[in-house]
C-alpha positions, -999 to +999 in steps of 0.1 A: +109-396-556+133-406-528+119-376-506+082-389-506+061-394-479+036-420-484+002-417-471-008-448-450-027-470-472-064-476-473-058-508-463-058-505-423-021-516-406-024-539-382-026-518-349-055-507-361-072-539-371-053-576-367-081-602-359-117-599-380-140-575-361-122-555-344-088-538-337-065-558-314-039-536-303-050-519-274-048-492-246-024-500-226-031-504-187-032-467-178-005-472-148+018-493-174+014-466-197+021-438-174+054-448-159+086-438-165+115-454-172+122-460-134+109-497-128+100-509-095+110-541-080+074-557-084+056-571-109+045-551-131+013-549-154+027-551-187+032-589-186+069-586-181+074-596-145+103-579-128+124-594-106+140-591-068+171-581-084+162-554-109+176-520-098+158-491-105+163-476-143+162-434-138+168-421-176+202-416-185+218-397-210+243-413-236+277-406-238+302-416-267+283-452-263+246-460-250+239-479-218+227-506-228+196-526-207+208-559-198+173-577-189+143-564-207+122-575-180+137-553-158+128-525-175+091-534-177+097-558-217+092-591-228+124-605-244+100-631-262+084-602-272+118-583-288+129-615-302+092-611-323+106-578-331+138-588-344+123-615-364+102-597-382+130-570-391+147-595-406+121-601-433+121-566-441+149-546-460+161-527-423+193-518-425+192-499-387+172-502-360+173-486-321+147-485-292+162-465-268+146-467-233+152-440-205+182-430-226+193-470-226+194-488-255+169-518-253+172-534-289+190-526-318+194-543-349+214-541-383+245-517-383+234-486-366+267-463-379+260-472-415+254-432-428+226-429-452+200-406-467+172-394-441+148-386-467+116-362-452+129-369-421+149-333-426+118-314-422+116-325-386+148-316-375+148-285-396+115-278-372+138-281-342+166-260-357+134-235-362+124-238-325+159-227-310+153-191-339+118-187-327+130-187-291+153-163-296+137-139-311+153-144-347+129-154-364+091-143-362+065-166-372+042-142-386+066-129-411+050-129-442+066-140-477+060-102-490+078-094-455+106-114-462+110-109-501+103-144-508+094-153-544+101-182-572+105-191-605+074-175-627+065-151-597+043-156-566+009-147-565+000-114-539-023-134-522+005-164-519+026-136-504+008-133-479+014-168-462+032-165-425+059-187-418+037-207-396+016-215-422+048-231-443+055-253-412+017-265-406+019-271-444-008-246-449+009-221-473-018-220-497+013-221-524+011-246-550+042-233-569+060-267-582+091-277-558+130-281-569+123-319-560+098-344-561+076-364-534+047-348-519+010-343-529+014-313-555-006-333-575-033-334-557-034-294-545-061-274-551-063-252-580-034-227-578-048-194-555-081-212-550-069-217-511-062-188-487-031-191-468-037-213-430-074-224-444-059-257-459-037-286-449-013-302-480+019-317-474+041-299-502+078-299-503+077-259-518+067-250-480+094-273-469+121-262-489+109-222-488+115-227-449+154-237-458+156-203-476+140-184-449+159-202-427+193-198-444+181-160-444+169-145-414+195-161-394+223-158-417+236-196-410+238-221-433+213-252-422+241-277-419+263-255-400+232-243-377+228-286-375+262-288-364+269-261-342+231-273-322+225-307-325+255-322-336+281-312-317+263-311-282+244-341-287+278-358-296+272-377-328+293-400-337+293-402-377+278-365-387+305-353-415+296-318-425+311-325-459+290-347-473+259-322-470+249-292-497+217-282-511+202-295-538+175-298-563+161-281-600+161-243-598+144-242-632+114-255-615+122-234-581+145-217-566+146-228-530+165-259-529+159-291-508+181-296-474+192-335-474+207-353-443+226-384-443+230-397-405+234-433-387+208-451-369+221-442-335+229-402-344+192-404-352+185-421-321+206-389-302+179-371-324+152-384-310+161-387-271+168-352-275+129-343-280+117-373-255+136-350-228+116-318-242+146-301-260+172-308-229+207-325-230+231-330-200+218-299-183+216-279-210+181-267-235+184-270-268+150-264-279+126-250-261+110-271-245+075-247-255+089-258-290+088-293-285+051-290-271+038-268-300+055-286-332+046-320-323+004-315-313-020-319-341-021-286-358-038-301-385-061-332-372-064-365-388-096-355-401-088-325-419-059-337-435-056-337-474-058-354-497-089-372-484-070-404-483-050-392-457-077-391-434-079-430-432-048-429-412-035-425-377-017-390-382-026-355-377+006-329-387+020-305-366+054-285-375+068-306-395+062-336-373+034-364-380+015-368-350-005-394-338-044-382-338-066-414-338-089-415-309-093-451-303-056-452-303-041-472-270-028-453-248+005-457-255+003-432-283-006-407-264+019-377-269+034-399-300+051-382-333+073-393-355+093-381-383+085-403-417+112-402-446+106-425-478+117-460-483+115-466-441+134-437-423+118-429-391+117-415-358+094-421-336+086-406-296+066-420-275+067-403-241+039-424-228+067-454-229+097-428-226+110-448-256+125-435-291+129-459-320+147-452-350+149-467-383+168-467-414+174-482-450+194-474-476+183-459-506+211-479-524+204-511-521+173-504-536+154-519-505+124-500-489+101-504-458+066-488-464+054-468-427+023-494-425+056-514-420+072-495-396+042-492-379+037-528-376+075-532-358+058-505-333+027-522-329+052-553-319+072-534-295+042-521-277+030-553-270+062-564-260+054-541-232+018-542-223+015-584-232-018-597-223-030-558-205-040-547-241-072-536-243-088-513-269-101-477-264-137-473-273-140-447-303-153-417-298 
């Protein structure tokens, strides 16, 4: 249950509709939007007016601690607007929160080294621990299951056999073999061997958790010590513990075992600035930066996305990665993914602002933050930016 990832609701969040005709968040102004994290000494169109004696902000990289931005305003951000932000965390059940700007922190909130359960949020980093394989040559995407000797509990079809490993990543497997754990959309899949592998998009944790086995396989490395040894370590997190991590799940029901995480807020955070700079940290790729690109565009479009309800949403699904794919979306979405683990664990890129956010609970204190939620902080912190420059795209 803990490892579900809701659909959005039918009921439309409030970027996408606050006042009664129409949808209020909007694009923002197109030279806002497009800047980086490097703020002149004018005023600025986002309604944040920067002062004489802003310096310029050129992205950073974090060391042990993050730079922290002293004036919002001189990075292009209404504190008003944070302080709206904050406030309405504290009516939720957060327990960590980061927006990291140019590699500087520009709010947090809640205790951001608290270690907790990451939830689906593992299938996006196991994506990036995928990317660095694919790159060099370790593992091939069109490897099929019959190619690698992949089966499960009761047997795999021939035609199942035949998925790629691309197709497990896009969640296209056409495999509707029950998972070792629960939360995803088995429930809704197609009759069993009714779909051939690629043709259809369902978000099913059998893809996700084959993918650790093939992982685990081809390159011979355990996922958490392939996590450590590439993202951990270089990216210096500051409360990943090795030991608390180990497979798990029901082999009677299948074989290939679920890969849970259990990181802070701000080793997320490191996470997430990591893909914002297109794989690269201090000088040195860690995933491609080709990678980065091609896991986190709409593979699967918003409107082919299944079950139908998915559809009324704003996400498409790349590998592994939920995507932004509304067209009337403002522009500060443009480029935007996020990973989306149950009971609120997120992170989110959005190049188009050069800003990460990160958000946790904690599964044990029995709180949880639905992503309509989350996606309502967002909507705040965006406006925070753009102020009174919003104005909506016309739909396509």
């Amino acid at each position: 249950m803990l490892d579900h990832t809701a659909a959005p609701s039918r009921r439309r969040v409030h970027f996408l509709g606050r006042s009664a005709g129409r949808l209020l968040l909007a694009a923002l102004v197109a030279a806002g939007c497009a800047r980086s994290a490097s703020v002149s000494t004018t005023t600025i169109s986002s309604g944040a007016a920067v002062g004489a004696a802003c310096a310029p902000l050129p992205p950073v990289y974090p060391a042990a601690e993050w730079q922290r931005i002293g004036s919002p305003e001189c990075a292009g951000w209404s504190a008003e607007g944070l302080e709206e932000v904050r406030e309405k965390l504290s009516g939720m059940a957060t327990t960590g929160f980061m927006a990291v700007v140019g590699g500087r922190v520009l709010m947090e909130y809640g205790d951001i080294e608290r270690v907790s359960y990451l939830a689906s949020v593992r299938k996006s980093i196991l994506s990036m621990m995928y990317g660095i394989y694919v790159d060099r040559g370790v593992i091939d995407l069109d490897a099929t299951l019959a190619d690698l000797g992949i089966d499960d509990v009761g047997g795999l079809t021939d035609a199942e056999k035949r998925a790629r490993v691309r197709h497990l990543l896009a969640a296209r497997s056409g495999v509707y073999h029950e998972a070792s754990n629960s939360g995803d959309d088995l429930a809704s899949a197609p009759e069993r061997g009714s779909q051939q592998p690629g043709e259809y998009y369902l978000y099913s944790n059998w893809d996700f958790n084959a993918l650790g086995t093939i992982f685990e396989q081809v390159t011979g490395t355990d996922i958490y010590d392939a996590f450590e040894a590439h993202l951990a370590l270089p990216l210096g997190m500051r409360e990943w513990d090795r030991s608390r991590h180990r497979r798990s799940g029901n082999r009677n029901r299948s074989i290939h075992l679920a890969y849970h995480f259990n990181l802070s807020t701000r080793d997320m955070a490191r996470i997430g600035y990591l893909m914002l700079r297109n794989g690269a940290w201090q000088g040195t790729q860690i995933v491609p930066p080709d990678w980065v690109r091609e896991s986190t565009r709409p593979i699967t479009r918003r409107t082919e996305m299944n079950p139908v309800r998915r559809r009324d949403g704003v996400f498409g699904y790349g590998y592994l990665w939920w995507v932004f794919d509304r067209p009337d979306l403002p522009d500060a979405y443009d480029g935007a993914y996020t990973g989306l683990g149950a009971v609120g664990q997120h992170i989110l890129v959005m190049p188009a602002l050069d800003l990460t956010v990160t958000h946790k609970t904690d599964p044990a204190d029995d709180g949880s933050v639905s992503h309509n939620e989350f996606l309502e902080v967002v909507e705040l912190l965006v406006e925070a930016y753009c102020g009174s420059g919003c104005e909506m795209r016309e739909a396509a």
